[in-house]
C-alpha positions as CSV (number, residue, x, y, z in Angstrom):
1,X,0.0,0.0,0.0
2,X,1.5,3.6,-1.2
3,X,1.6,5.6,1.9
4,X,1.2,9.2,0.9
5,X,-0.2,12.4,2.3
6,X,-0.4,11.8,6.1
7,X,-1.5,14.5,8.5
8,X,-2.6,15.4,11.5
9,X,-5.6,12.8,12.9
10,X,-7.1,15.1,14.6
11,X,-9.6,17.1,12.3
12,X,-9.8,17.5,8.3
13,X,-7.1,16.2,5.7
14,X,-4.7,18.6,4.5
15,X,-4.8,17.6,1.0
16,X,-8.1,18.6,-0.9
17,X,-8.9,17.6,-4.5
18,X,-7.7,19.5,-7.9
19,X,-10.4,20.5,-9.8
20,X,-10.0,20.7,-13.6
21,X,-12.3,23.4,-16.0
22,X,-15.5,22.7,-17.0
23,X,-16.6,21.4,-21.0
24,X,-16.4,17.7,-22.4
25,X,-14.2,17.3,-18.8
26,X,-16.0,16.7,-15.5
27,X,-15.2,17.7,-11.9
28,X,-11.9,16.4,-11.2
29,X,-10.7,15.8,-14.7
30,X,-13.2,13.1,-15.2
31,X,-14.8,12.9,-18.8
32,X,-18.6,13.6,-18.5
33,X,-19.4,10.1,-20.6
34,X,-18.5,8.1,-17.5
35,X,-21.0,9.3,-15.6
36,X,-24.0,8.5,-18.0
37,X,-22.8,5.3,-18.8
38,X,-22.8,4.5,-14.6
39,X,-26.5,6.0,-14.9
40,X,-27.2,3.5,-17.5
41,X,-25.6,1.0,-15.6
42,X,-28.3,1.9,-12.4
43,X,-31.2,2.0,-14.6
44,X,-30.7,-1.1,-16.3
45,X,-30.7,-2.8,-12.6
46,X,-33.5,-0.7,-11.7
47,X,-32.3,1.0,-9.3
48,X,-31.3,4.6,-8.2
49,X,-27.7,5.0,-7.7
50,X,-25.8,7.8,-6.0
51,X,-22.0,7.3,-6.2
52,X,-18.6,9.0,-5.6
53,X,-15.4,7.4,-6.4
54,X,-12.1,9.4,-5.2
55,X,-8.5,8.7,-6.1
56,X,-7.2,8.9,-2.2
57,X,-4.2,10.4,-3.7
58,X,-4.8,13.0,-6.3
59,X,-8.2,13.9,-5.4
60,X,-9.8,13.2,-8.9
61,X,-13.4,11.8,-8.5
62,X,-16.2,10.6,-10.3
63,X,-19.7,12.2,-9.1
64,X,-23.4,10.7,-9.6
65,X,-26.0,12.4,-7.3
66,X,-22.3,12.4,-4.5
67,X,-24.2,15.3,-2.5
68,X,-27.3,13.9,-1.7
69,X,-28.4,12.8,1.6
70,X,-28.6,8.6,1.5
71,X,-29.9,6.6,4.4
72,X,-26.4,5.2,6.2
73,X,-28.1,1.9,7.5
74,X,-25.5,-0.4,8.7
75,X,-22.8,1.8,7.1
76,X,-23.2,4.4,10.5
77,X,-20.7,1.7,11.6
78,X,-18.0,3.3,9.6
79,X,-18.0,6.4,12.1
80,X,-18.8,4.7,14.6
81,X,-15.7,2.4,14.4
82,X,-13.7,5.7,13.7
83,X,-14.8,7.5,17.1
84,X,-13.9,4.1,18.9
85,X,-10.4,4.5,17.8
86,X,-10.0,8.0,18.7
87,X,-11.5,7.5,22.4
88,X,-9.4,4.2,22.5
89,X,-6.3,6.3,21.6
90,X,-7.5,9.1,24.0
91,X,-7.6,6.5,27.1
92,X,-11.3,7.4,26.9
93,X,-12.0,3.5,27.1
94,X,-10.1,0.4,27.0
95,X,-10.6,-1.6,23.8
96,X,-9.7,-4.9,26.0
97,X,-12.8,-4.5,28.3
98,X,-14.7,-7.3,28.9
99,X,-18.5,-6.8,27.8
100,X,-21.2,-9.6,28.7
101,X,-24.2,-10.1,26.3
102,X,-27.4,-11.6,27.6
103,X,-29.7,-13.3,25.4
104,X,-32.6,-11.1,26.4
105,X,-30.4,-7.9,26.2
106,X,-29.2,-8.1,22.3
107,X,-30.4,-6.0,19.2
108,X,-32.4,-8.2,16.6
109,X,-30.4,-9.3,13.0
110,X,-29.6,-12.2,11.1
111,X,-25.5,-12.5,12.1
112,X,-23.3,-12.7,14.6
113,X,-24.1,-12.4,18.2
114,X,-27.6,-11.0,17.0
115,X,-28.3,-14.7,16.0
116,X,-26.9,-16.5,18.9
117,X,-28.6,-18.0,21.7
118,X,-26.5,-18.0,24.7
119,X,-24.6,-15.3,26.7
120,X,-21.5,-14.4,25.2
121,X,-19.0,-12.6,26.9
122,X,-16.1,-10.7,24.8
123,X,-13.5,-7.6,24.6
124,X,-14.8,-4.1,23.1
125,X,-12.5,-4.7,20.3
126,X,-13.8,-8.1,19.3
127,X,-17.1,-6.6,18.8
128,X,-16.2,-4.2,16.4
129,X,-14.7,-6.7,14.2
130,X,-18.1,-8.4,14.2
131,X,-20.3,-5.5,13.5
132,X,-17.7,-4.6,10.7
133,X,-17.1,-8.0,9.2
134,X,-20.3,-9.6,9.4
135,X,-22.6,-6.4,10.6
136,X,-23.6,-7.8,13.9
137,X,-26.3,-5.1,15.2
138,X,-26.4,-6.9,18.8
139,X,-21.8,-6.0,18.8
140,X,-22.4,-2.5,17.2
141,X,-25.1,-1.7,19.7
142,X,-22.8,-2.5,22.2
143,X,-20.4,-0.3,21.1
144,X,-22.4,2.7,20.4
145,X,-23.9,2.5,23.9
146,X,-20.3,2.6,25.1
147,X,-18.9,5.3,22.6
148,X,-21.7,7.6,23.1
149,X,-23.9,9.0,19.7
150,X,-23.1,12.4,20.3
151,X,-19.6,11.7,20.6
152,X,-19.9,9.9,17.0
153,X,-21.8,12.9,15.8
154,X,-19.3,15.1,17.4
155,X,-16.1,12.8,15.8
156,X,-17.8,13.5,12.4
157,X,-18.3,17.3,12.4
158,X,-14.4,17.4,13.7
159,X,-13.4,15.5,10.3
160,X,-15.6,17.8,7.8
161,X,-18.1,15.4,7.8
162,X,-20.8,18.3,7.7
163,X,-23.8,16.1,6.0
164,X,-23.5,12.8,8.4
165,X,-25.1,12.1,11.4
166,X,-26.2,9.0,13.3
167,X,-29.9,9.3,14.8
168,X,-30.6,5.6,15.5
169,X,-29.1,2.5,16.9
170,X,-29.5,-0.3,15.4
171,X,-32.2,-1.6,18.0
172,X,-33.9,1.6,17.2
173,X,-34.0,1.3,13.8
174,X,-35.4,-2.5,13.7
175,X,-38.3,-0.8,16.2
176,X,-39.0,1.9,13.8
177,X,-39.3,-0.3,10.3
178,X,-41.8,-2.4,12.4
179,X,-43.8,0.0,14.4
180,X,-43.8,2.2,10.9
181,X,-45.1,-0.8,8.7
182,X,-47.3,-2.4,11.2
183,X,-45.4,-5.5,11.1
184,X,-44.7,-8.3,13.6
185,X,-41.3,-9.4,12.0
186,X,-38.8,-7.6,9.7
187,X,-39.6,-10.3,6.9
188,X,-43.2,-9.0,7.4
189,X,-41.9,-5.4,6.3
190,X,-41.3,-6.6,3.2
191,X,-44.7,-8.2,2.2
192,X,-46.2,-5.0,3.2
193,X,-44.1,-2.6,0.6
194,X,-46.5,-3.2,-1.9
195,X,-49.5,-1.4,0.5
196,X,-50.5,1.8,-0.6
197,X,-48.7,4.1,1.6
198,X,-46.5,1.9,3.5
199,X,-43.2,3.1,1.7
200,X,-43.4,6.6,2.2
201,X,-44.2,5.6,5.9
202,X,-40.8,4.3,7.2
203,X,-38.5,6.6,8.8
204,X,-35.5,4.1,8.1
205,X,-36.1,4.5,4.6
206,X,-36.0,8.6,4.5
207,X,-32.4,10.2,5.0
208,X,-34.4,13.2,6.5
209,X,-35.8,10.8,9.3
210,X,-33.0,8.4,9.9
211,X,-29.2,8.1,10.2
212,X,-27.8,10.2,6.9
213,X,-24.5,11.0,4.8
214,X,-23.5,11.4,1.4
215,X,-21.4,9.3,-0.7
216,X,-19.0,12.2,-1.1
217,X,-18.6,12.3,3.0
218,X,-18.4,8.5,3.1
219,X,-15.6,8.5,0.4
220,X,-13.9,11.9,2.5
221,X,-13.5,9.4,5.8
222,X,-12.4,6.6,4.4
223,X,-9.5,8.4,2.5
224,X,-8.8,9.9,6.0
225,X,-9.0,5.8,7.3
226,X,-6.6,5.0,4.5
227,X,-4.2,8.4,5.0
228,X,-4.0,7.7,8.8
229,X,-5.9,11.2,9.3
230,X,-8.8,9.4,11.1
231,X,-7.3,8.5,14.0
232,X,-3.7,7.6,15.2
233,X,-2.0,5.3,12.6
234,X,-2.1,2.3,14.4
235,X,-6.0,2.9,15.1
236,X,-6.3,3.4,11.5
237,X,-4.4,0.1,10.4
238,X,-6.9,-1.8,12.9
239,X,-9.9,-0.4,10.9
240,X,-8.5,-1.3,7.5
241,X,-7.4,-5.1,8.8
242,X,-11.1,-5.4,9.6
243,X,-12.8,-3.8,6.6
244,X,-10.6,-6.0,4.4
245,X,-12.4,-9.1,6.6
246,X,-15.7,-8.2,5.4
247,X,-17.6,-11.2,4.1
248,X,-20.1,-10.0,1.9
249,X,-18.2,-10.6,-2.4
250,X,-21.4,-9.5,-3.6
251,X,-21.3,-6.2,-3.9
252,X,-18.1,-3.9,-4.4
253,X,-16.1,-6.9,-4.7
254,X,-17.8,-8.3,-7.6
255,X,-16.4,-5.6,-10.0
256,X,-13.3,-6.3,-9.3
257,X,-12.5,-10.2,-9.3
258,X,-8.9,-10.0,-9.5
259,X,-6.3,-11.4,-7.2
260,X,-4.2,-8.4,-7.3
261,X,-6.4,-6.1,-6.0
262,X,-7.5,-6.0,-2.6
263,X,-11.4,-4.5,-1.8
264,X,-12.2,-3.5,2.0
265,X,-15.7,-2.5,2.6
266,X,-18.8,-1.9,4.6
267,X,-22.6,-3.4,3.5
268,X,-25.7,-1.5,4.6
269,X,-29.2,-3.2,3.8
270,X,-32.1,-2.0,4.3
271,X,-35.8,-2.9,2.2
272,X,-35.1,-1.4,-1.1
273,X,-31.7,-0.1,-0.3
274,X,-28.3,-1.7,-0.9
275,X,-25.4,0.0,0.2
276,X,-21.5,-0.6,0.3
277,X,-18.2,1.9,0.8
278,X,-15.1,0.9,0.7
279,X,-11.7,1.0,-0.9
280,X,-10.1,-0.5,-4.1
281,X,-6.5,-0.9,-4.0
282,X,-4.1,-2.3,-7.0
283,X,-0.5,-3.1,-7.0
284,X,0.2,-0.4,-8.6
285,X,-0.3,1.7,-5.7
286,X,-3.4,3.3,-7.0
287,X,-6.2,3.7,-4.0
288,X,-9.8,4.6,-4.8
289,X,-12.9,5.2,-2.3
290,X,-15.6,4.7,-3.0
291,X,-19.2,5.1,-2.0
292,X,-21.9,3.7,-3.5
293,X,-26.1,4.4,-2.1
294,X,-28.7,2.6,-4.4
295,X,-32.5,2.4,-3.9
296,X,-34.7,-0.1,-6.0
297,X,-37.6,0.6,-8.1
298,X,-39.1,-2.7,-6.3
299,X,-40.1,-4.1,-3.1
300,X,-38.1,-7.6,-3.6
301,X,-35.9,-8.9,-0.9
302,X,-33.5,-10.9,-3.1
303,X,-32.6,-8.5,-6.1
304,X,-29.0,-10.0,-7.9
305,X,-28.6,-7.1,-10.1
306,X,-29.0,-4.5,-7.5
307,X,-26.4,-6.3,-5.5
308,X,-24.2,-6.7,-8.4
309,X,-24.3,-2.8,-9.7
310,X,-22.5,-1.7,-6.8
311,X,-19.3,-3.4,-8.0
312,X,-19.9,-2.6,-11.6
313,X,-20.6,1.1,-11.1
314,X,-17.9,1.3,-8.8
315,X,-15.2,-1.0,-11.2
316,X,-16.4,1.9,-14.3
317,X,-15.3,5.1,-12.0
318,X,-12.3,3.6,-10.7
319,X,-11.3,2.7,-14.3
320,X,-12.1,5.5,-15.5
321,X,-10.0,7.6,-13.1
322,X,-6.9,4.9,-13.6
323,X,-7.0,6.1,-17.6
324,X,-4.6,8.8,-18.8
């Protein structure tokens, strides 16, 4: 990994993007083409994408909708993880403490200690490598309970991060999208899309009402991850290791199936909304971040081609940007 540009962990990078003119040349030196053909790529999945791919190094991006709000879902873990290492590095808390997790006690979801049935008892810093890796809600519950949501908030306005803020936990969240759709179970959300009304309805589904960002925020904090400007450097090596253990290959990894070049990420799901940011490295040194925020036309739980647009937008900007 090229290590380039590191500053001061403490509040925004010090290197900001070069813009190029305007004409047949986008923001950042990007040819205008690349962007309709990603649009084309998003409607032909039926979805609606908002993207924004950065060159971590020479600031030159690729923009589709990059300043629109976007519901977070299980990405708020990103800063979430990020305020963990500062207090960590701060003394604040003690990634090593011991945290016991009663059956009764645990956020709903589908992975991890969410799923389990019996107490578990494990270190701070073991549960953030579950709620990045396999998105545990019950671990990153934990966590934010112990890190504090103002002091997430708080780490997010001191990195520039003026559009993202984290309203809900993830217990929260699973109690809004039922109370909201008048379901019993979050598999009964789904069946209840097609009511008339129900959509528009759900909180979790409206950046205005829920955990928000942007794609070009996400992209801003994990260049400052990969730059070491997000927290002390060894901090910031401990969140790439576990973004690079995420298990989920059907998203961002899928564009780029090569052995070469190494994909770290983090999935957020949501009914009708796939997300995934991340970064794309090759062995040339070239690192990308990306940020990628779709929302499908329909109400169908298993969509294949709105998983797999993520990584194919995503492999088209990062191309794109790699070209002379």
């Amino acid at each position: 990994m090229r290590e380039a540009n590191r500053g001061s962990w403490g509040g925004v990078p010090s290197q900001q993007a070069g813009m190029s003119g305007p004409g047949a040349w986008g923001s950042g030196g990007v040819r205008v083409d690349v962007t309709e053909r990603i649009e084309a790529e998003f409607r032909s999945a039926g979805v609606t994408g908002f993207l924004h791919v950065m060159d971590m190094d020479t600031g030159r991006e690729v923009a589709v909708r990059a300043d629109d709000p976007v519901v977070l879902a299980s990405v708020f873990k990103v800063p979430l993880l990020v305020t963990f290492h500062r207090q960590a590095a701060d003394g604040v808390l003690d990634p090593a403490e011991p945290v016991t997790l009663r059956p009764p006690d645990r956020t709903a979801g589908p992975t991890g200690i969410s799923a389990m049935q019996d107490e578990v008892r494990m270190s701070l810093r073991d549960l953030t490598l579950l709620m990045i890796t396999v998105s545990d809600n019950a671990a990153a519950d934990v966590v934010l309970d112990r890190v504090g949501r103002d002091a997430v908030n708080a780490t997010a306005a001191a990195l520039g991060l003026r559009d993202t803020v984290v309203e809900v936990s993830g217990r929260e969240l699973h109690e809004t999208l039922l109370e909201d759709a008048g379901a019993a179970t979050f598999a009964d959300v789904w069946t209840r899309l097609d009511e008339p009304g129900v959509e528009a309805r759900l909180r979790a589904l409206d950046p205005l009402r829920t955990s928000r960002s942007t794609p070009r925020d996400m992209t801003r904090l994990l260049s400052m991850i990969w730059r070491d400007e997000a927290a002390p450097p060894g901090g910031c090596a401990a969140m790439r290791r576990l973004f690079g253990l995420q298990v989920w290959p059907h998203r961002l990894s899928s564009g780029f199936p090569y052995d070469d070049v190494v994909v770290s990420g983090k999935t957020g799901t949501l009914p009708t909304l796939r997300n995934e940011v991340g970064a794309v490295e090759y062995p040339d040194g070239g690192r990308y971040a990306v940020a990628v925020f779709t929302r499908s036309l329909l109400p169908i739980a298993v969509l294949p081609q709105a998983d797999a647009v993520i990584g194919s937008a995503a492999r088209m900007a990062v191309e794109s940007l790699r070209r002379p």
